[in-house]
Structure formats: structure tokens, C-alpha cells
N, C-alpha and C positions, 0 to 999 in steps of 0.2 A: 451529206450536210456538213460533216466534222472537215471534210478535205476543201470545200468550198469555204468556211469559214477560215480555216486555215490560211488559205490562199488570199483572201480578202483581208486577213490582217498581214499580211508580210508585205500583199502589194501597197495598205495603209502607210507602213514605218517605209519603206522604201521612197513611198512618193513625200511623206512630211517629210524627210531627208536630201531627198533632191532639193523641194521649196527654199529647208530652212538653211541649209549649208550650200555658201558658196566655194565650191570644190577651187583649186587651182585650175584644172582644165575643166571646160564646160563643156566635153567629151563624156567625163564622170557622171554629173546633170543627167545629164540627156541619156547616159545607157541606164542610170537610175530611172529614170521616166519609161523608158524602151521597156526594162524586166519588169516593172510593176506594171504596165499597160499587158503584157504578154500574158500574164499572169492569171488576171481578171477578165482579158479579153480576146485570147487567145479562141476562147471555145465561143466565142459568140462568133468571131470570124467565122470558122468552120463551119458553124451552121448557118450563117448567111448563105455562104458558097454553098453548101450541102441543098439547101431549098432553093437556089435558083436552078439549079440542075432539075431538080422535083417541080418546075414550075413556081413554087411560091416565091415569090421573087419579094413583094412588097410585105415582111413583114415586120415587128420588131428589132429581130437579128438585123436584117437590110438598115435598117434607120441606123443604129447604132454603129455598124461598122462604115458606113458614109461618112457618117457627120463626125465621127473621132478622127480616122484617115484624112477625113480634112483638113482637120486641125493641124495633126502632121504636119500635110502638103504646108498649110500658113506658117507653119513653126513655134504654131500654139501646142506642144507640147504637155504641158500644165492641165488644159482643159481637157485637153483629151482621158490621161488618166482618169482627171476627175469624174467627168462627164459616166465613163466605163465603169468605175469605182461607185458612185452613185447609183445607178442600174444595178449592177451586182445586189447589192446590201439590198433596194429594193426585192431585189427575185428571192433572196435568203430569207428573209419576211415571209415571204409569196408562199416556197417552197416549205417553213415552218408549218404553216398551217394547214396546208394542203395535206390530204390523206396521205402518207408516203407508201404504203403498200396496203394490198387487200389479203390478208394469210388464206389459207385453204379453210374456210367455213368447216365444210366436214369434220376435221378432227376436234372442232367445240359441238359438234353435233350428237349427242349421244344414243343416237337412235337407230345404228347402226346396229344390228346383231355380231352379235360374236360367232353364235355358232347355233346349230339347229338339231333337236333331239330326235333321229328318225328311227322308225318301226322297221326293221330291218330282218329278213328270219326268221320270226318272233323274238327277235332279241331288238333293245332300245343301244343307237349307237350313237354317241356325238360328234356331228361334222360340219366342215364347211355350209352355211347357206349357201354357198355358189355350186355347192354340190348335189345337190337335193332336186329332184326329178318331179316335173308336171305328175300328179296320180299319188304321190306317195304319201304315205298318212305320218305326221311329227306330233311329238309330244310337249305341251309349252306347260309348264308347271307353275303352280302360284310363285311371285316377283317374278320370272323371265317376261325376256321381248316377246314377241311374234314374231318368228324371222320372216316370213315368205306368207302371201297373201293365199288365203283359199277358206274353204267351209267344213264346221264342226260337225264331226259324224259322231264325237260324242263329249258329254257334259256341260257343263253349266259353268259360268265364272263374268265376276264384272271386270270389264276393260278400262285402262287408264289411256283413253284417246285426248291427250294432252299437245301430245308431240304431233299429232296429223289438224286435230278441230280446235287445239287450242283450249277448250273448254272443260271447267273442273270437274264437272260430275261425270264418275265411271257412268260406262253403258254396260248393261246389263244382259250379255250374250247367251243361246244357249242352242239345240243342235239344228242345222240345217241353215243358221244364221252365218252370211259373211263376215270373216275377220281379215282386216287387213295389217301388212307387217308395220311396225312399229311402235305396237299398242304392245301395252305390257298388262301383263295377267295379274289380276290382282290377288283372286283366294281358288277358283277350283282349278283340279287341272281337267285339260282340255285335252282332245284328239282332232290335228285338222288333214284335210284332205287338200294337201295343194295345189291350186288350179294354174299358178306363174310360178316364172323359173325367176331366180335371185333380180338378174339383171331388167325383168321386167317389172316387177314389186315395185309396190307402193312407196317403201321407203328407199328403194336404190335411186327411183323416181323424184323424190326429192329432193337426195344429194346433188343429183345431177344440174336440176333447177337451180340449186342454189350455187353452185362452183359455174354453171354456164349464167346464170341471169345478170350477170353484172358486165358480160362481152355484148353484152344487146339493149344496153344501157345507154343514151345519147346525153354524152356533160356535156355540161353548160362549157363554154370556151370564153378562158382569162380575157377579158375585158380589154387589159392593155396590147393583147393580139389582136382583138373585133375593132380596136382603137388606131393602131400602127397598120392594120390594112386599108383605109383610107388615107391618113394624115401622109404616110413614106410617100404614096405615087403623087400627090400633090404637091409636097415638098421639093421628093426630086425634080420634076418635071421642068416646075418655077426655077431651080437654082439652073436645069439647064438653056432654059431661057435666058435668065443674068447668063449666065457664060458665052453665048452664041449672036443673041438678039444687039445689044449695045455695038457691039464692035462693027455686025453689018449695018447696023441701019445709021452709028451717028460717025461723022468720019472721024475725029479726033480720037474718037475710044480706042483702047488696044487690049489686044485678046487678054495681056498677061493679065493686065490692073481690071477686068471685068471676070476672069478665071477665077480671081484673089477673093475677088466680090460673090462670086457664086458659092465659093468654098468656106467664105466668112459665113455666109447665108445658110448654110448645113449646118455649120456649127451652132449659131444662133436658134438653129430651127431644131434642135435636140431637145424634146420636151424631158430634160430634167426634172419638172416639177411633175408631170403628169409621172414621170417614172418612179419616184420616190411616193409622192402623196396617195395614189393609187391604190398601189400595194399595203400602204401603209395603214388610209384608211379601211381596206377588209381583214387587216391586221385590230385594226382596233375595234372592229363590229365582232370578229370572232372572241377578242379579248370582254366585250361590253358584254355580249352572249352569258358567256362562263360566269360571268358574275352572275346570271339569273338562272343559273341552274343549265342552261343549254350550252351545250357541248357541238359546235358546227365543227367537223372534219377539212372542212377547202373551201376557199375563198368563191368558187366557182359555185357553191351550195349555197351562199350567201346570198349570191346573186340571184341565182332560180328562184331565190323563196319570195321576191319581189313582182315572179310572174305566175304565181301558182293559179290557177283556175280550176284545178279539182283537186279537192282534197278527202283522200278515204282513207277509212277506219276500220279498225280491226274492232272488235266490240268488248269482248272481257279482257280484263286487264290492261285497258287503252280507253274508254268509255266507260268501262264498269269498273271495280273493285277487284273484284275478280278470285271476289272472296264470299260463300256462301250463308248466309244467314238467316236466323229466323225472322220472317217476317210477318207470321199470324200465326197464332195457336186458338183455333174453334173448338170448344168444348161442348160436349153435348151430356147434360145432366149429371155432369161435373166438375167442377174447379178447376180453371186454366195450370196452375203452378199442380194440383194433383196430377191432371195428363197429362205435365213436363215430366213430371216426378216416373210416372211409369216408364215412358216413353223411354227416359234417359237411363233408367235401371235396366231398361231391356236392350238396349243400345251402349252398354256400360263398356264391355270388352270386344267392340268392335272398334277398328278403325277406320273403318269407311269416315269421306268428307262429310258426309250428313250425317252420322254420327255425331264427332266433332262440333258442328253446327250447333246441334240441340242440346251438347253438352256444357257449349259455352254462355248459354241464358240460362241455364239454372243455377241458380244462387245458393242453394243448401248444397249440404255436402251429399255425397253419393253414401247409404250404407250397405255396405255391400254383403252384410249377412241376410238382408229383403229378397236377395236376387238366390233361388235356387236352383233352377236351369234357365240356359240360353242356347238357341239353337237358331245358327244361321240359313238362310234356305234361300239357295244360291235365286238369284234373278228375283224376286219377291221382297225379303224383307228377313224381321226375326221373331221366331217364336219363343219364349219367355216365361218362368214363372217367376214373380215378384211379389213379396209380400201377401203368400199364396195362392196368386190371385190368376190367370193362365193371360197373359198380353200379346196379343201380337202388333206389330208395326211394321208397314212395310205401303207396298206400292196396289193399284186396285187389283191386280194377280192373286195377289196374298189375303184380300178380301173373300173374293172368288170362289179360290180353292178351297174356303173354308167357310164358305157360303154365311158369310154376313152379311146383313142387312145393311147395306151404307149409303149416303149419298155423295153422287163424283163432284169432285170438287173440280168446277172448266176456268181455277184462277191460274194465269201465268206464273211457272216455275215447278220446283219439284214438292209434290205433295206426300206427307207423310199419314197414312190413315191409322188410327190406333183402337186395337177392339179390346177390352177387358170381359174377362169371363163369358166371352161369344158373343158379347153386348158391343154394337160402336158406340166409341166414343168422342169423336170428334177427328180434328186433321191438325198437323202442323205442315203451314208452308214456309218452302226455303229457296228464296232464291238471290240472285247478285245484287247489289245494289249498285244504284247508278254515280259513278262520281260528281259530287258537288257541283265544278265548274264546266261539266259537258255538254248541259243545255245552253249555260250563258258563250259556250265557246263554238257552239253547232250558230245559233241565233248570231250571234258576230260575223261569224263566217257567210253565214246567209245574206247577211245584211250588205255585205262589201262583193257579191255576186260572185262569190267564189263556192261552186260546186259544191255539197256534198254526200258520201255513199259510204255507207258499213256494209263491210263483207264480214260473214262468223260463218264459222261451222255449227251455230247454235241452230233448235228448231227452228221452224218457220214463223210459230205463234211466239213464242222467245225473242227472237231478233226483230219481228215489225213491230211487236209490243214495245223494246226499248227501242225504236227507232223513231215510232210515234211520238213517245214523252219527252225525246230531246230535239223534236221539229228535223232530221236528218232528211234530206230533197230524197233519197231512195237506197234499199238495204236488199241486199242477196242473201241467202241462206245456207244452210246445210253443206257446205263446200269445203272438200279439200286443197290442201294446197294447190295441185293442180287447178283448181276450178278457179282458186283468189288470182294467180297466174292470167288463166282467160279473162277472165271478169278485167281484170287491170288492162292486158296489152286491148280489149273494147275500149276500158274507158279511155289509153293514149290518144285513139284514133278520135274521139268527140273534142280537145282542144285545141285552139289554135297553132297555126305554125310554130309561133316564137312562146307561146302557152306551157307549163308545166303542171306533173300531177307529181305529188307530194303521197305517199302512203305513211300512215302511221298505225305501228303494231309492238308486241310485247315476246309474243311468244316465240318456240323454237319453227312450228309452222308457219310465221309469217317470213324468215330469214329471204325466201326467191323471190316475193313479194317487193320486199325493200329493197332487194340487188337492182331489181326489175326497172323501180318506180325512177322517175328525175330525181326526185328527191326520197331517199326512206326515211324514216323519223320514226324512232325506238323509245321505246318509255324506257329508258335506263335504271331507274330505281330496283324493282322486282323483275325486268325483262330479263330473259335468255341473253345467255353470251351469244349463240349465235345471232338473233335478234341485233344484238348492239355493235357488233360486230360486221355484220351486212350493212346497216343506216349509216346516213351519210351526214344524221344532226340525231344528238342523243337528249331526251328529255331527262335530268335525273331527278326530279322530283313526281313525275308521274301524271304532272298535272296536264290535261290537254289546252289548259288557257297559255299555257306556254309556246305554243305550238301560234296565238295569237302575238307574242311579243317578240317571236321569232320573224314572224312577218312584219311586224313594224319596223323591227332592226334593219332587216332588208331592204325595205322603204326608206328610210332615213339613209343609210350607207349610200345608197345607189345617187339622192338626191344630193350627198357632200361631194360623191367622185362629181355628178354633173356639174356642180358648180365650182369646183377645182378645173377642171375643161374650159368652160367657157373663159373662165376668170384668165386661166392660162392663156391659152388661145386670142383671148383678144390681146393681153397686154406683148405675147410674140408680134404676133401679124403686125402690133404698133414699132416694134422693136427692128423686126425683118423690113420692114415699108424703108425704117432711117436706114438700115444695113446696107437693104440695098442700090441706094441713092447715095450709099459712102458717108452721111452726116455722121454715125454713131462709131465709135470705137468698137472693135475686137471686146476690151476689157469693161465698155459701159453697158454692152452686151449683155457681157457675162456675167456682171452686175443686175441689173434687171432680170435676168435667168436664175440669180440665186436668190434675190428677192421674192420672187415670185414662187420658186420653191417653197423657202420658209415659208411664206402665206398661208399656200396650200397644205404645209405638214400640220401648221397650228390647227387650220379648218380639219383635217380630217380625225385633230385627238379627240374630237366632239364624239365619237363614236365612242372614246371611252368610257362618257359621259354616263352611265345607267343607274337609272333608281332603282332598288329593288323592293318590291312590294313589301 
């Protein structure tokens, strides 16, 4: 970027210099034109030449290096530069906003084992996870990862499956139960028997997804390339018509003065304006973006978001909050704020997420001389004495074993049941809530026929329950990333050819997801680096109505490039028509060419245009 800039201002002072000084020899002139044209235009040659050998013959590059070398040929000089000069600064624009690299996802991905605790001898050794043998039993201790996937032959402990399902609430594992790697232990330690070797695991699997999912990826292609493969073959064709056609067919014409005319007609027929305005206006849709919180990566993304036809979602933290909460406490023959008060005494010095939850609705203070034991009991819940009183709370397990008399509560989310002195007392439920504008932005979506589908790793009754309240056309479940993977390269296959699908997700399991999609679209605010890092448009306000104003932009941008075309286009074609009938000059030309630019640029600063709510 810095060396093309560079190069774009020297060939800038070099060509105002030729214009504005009249040298003694106009030898000086003209190699001042020569270095400044080489400069800027040098590497477009090359890949003209470079893609007609590769077949692409009609593209860009081709137009540009015709229609300047023409100039040449006329001894239009001046234009030429310009014409090359122009284009450049357009593609430097172009090049700004466009993604300029993808880093290696993996090293923001922190789900990577370091190293694996194995049963060795009888002695415990630490090694490579690439080292560690299908059959062998490892030790994962409260905070470690799970290096390598397999089944507990012994103890209990809740898993932080964040990094695989996305979803807040530990699972609650215990022996003979699958665990796979990249879950981290939260409080017991564990014995697993492992059934995959490193490179087959769950989490090797992931990386892999996510460093391969962006090579299987179809971009959207720059607009002024799907634009210059039509306009060059038409262009040239016509100017070799004027050069050819006139001389046999009228007898007075002669090759040179109909040559001059075909090579004036190249020149004329260099959409300057389309080159400049273009570029410019997805310059100014990416810049309108950013004012509303959205962060688009390439012009090319800007574009897709105008052909989206499905659009899917990842559910917590991109639909939901993705923050737990209490959202009922049912008392039974005593006082709601009493069986917080328990509840939270006995919950006091843990730090499980539901914990947390229930600690942050109660509004007195905690006194922690009420509390004289607590006692966690892995997978179930906590046994408790409080203000003498023997409490348990936990999950319908911890009911069970301790044979209370309760009733199961069949509401969506996680249920907290609380028994005092062997008595139930009622339940607190806790679950995500839904963000504000995700129904009015599923309903929009709807409304304008555009697809759409929530994929979660959350339960089944969890995810069609929030899929029902915000109207979503249809929701998959319990899925790892691998599965969001399938589930997605299904849905490419159901849109049209020229059709894009858009995902939007938060977490570090959605990152192969987003590589994957035409479009990924990250909740920037609280997402994963790797998450934001994979997307290819970054929401940083969280909000999914944005994901709504993004596709407007889209729409509007697309609708200023057409009418910069058209506008273009007819007033050439009027300009080429005198060219090439010899009425108009070289310089009235080139006049109408820069007029017709400026048009265009002022039309496309309307994209800067953005209100923000």
C-alpha cells in the first residue's frame, strides 16, 4: 500500500510538472510524461500481457493499457498519464478497504492444548497431546483443557463447552460420559480413556476448519472487473471497425486519418469516470458503514450483502444476550426474596454462571456468618447449612438422591430446585434472554424474502423455543462446529447461482462457520477474536438490526454505482458517436470525460451520507 502510494505521488509532481513548465526542449516534457506513466502504469501493462497469455484477454488491465498506448500513438501524452493516474488512486481506495490479509486464525484461537497429563507406570507424566496413544487413560485437573477426545472411567466435574457449542452453561459430566477436547474442567478432576489420537480430535478438527474454510470460500469479484469484461470487447471491436471499415468501403478515407480516429475512440472510450466513481462510491458505503457501528472488510462484501437470500444465525450471543438470568423464582409456602436469600447463601462461594445469576437479583447483602457449611456435589448442585437450616439447590438429580418430594418444572432453561430442611421449596429458573431487536430484525428479514435459520449447539427444546418467539423460517440444534459447517455448505446448495448466504455468529466455534459463509458477520462487541477475525463485516454494537442497515447500504451503493454507469455510458456512446465521425476534438473529449467524472464522484459521496439512529 505504502510503495503504491509512494509511486502515485512522485508520478502526481512529475506529471503537474511536465503540464505546468514549459521545459526548453520538449524532449524534458515528454520523458517527464514517459517516467510518470511507467510508474503508475507500468504494472498494469504486465498484467494485461500476463492475462492474455492466461486467456483473459478482455479485462480491466486490457482496457487501460489500449486506450493510454493510444494516446501515445496520437501524441496525447497528457491523457494518458492522467487517464493511468486516475485508475491507480481509484484501485488505492479499492485496495484500502478491501481485507489486505487473513493472519492464521489459530494462534487467536485458544483452544489448543498445550500439553496432556498421562497415566504412565503409575506415575502421571506431562506430554505432548500429539503424543498420547488411542487406550491411554490422562488426567485433566480442575481449569485445564481436555486435550484429546475420549470417555471418563472416573469422576465427576462440570465442563466449560464454550469453545465447541458456544453456549454458557457448564455440562455437567460424569463417568462413562463422552468428553471431547477443547472443553475445559471446571472443579473435579477427571480420568479419561482416549478413544482419538491428537490429529483426529475434536479440537485439531476445528483448527483445521477454520485455517482451510476460507480456500472454499467463492468472493464476490470487483464489480469494475464483471464491468471491463463486457465494455473492453465492445470497445475494442468498434474502434477496429473505425480503423478498418471507412477506408475500404469510402474511397477518399485513408487508413492513417481513420487509424487516428479509431485510436481517438480508445481514448475517449476509457471510462475514467466509471474508474474513479466506482471505487469510490464502495469507498464511501464502507466509510457510511463505520459510522453505524459496522465495520465491512472489502468492497466485494458490500456488494454480496445486496444479494443475500439466507441468512443464519448463531443463537446466543448473536440473537440472545448470551448472558444468564433469572427469570422466575416460584415459591412454595414461602416468600420469593426468602428462597433467593437461601438459594444465594448456599450458592455464596461458588462460582458457577448460575451461581452468579442468582447472586446478582438479590438485593441484600450476603451475611456470611448464616452460612455454616457448603458442600458442592459435583453434577447435582449444593448441599448447604444456612441460618441453621440444612438447604440444598441444585438440578432434579440432587432432588432424587435425596428423595424430595418436588415437582419438575417442563419450563425452557435451566431450573434451579431448592429444598429447605427436606421440605421443597419451590424453583428458580434461569435462562438467556432474548435480544430486543431480534424479532423485529428476523420479521424484516422475513418480510423482504430473505431466508432465515439459527444453528446453536443449545438443546433442542432451548433453540426451537427461541426460534419460535423471534418467527426464524427454521433452527438445527445440538451441533458442533463441524455440524454448523454441514448444516451451512446444505444451505449454499438451496440459493441461487448469483444468490449469497450471509452467517452471523459471536463465538470462538463459530470462526469455520464465517470463513465458510459468502459473507460472515461477527458481533464485534463481546465476540471472539477469532470470530472477528474470520467475518468479513464486524457488527460492533451487538445489535442484529444492524445486520438490517447493512443490507440497505448495500442496496443504495449498488443502485449509485448503476446510475453512474448508465449516466456514464450514455453520455460516452454520445461523445464516441461525434469522435467517431471526427466532429468533436481530442481535448472536447476529454472535457466531457472529466465532466462526467466529477458527476459521478459527487453522486457516489451520497454513500457518505448516513444517519445514525
Amino acid at each position: 500500500m505504502k510503495k503504491r502510494a509512494i509511486k502515485i505521488i512522485i508520478a502526481s509532481i512529475l506529471f503537474i510538472l511536465a503540464i505546468a513548465i514549459p521545459f526548453p526542449s520538449i524532449w524534458v516534457n515528454k520523458t517527464l510524461y514517459l517516467i510518470s506513466y511507467l510508474l503508475v502504469g507500468l504494472n498494469i501493462l504486465k498484467k494485461a500481457i500476463r492475462n492474455i497469455f492466461r486467456g483473459k484477454v478482455f479485462d480491466e488491465n486490457f482496457l487501460m493499457s489500449v486506450a493510454t498506448l493510444g494516446a501515445f500513438a496520437i501524441g496525447e501524452l497528457s491523457e494518458a498519464v492522467a487517464v493511468m493516474l486516475f485508475y491507480q488512486v481509484g484501485e488505492l481506495f479499492q485496495s484500502y478497504a478491501v481485507d489486505k490479509s487473513r493472519k492464521s486464525i489459530s494462534s487467536l484461537m485458544n483452544i489448543r492444548p498445550d500439553y496432556a497429563n498421562v497415566f504412565r507406570d503409575g506415575k502421571e507424566e506431562k506430554v505432548n497431546p500429539d503424543d498420547v496413544k488411542i487406550g491411554e487413560i490422562i488426567i485433566v485437573k480442575p481449569g485445564e483443557k481436555v486435550p484429546l477426545d475420549g470417555t471418563i472411567i472416573e469422576g465427576k466435574t462440570s465442563l466449560d463447552t464454550k469453545a465447541l457449542t458456544g453456549e454458557s452453561i457448564p455440562r455437567e459430566v460424569e463417568e462413562n460420559e463422552e468428553v471431547l477436547s477443547g472443553c475445559i474442567n471446571l472443579n473435579g478432576l477427571i480420568k479419561i480413556k482416549v478413544s482419538k489420537e491428537f490429529g483426529e480430535s475434536t479440537v485439531s478438527k476445528i483448527l483445521n476448519l477454520v485455517e482451510n474454510a476460507s480456500s472454499r470460500k467463492s468472493k464476490s469479484e470487483n464489480f469494475i472487473t464483471k464491468f471491463a469484461r463486457y465494455y473492453t470487447p465492445i470497445v475494442v471491436i468498434i474502434a477496429v471497425f473505425i480503423a478498418i471499415l471507412p477506408p475500404i468501403i469510402i474511397k477518399e478515407a485513408t487508413f492513417v486519418d481513420w487509424v487516428y480516429r479509431a485510436l481517438s475512440f480508445l481514448v475517449v472510450s476509457c471510462p475514467c469516470a466509471l474508474v474513479i466513481s466506482i471505487p469510490l462510491s464502495f469507498f464511501g458505503g464502507i466509510g457510511g458503514a463505520s459510522k453505524l457501528g459496522i465495520l465491512i472488510k472489502g468492497s466485494n462484501y458490500l456488494e454480496a450483502l445486496s444479494k443475500t437470500e439466507i441468512i443464519v444465525f448463531d443463537k446466543t450471543g448473536t440473537l440472545t444476550e448470551g448472558v444468564f438470568e433469572v427469570q422466575k423464582i416460584n415459591a412454595i409456602g414461602i416468600e420469593e426474596q426468602e428462597l433467593l436469600k437461601f438459594a444465594v447463601h448456599s450458592e455464596y462461594y461458588s462460582n458457577h454462571p448460575i451461581s452468579k445469576s442468582i447472586k446478582n437479583v438479590y438485593k441484600n447483602k450476603v451475611d456470611e456468618k448464616l452460612i455454616s457449611k457448603t458442600e458442592e456435589i459435583s453434577g447435582q448442585g449444593i448441599f448447604a447449612i444456612v441460618d441453621n437450616k440444612e438447604v440444598l439447590v441444585g438440578n432434579e438429580k440432587l432432588m432424587k438422591e435425596n428423595k424430595i418430594n418436588f415437582e419438575i418444572c417442563n419450563e425452557i432453561g435451566t431450573i434451579l430446585y431448592v429444598a429447605i430442611n427436606r421440605k421443597y421449596s419451590g424453583y428458580i429458573l434461569i435462562s438467556d434472554r432474548i435480544k430486543q431487536d431480534s424479532k423485529i430484525t428476523i420479521n424484516s428479514l422475513n418480510s423482504k424474502k430473505i431466508k432465515t435459520v439459527m444453528l446453536t449447539g443449545d438443546k433442542k427444546e432451548v433453540g426451537e423455543s427461541v426460534a419460535s418467539k423471534i418467527n426464524i423460517n427454521s433452527v438445527y440444534t445440538e451441533l458442533l462446529p463441524d455440524g454448523k459447517v454441514e448444516k451451512v455448505e446444505e444451505l449454499m446448495k438451496q440459493k441461487s447461482e448469483k444468490g449469497k448466504l450471509a452467517f452471523a455468529g459471536d463465538g470462538i466455534n463459530d470462526a469455520p462457520v464465517l470463513a465458510l459463509a459468502d459473507i460472515g458477520i461477527a458481533m464485534g462487541g463481546l465476540g471472539a477474536d477469532s470470530a472477528i477475525e474470520a467475518a468479513d463485516i464486524v457488527i460492533m454494537t451487538d445489535e442484529p438490526s444492524k445486520i438490517l442497515d447493512a443490507i440497505k447500504l448495500s442496496k443504495k451503493n449498488m443502485r449509485i454505482v448503476k446510475e453512474n454507469i448508465v449516466f456514464a455510458i450514455f453520455v460516452k456512446i454520445l461523445v464516441l458517436i461525434l469522435s467517431a465521425f471526427g466532429i468533436s476534438t481530442m481535448w472536447e473529449a476529454v472535457f466531457a470525460d472529466v465532466g462526467v467524472a466529477v458527476i459521478a464522484i459527487i453522486n457516489s459521496l451520497r454513500m457518505l451520507r448516513v444517519k445514525n439512529k
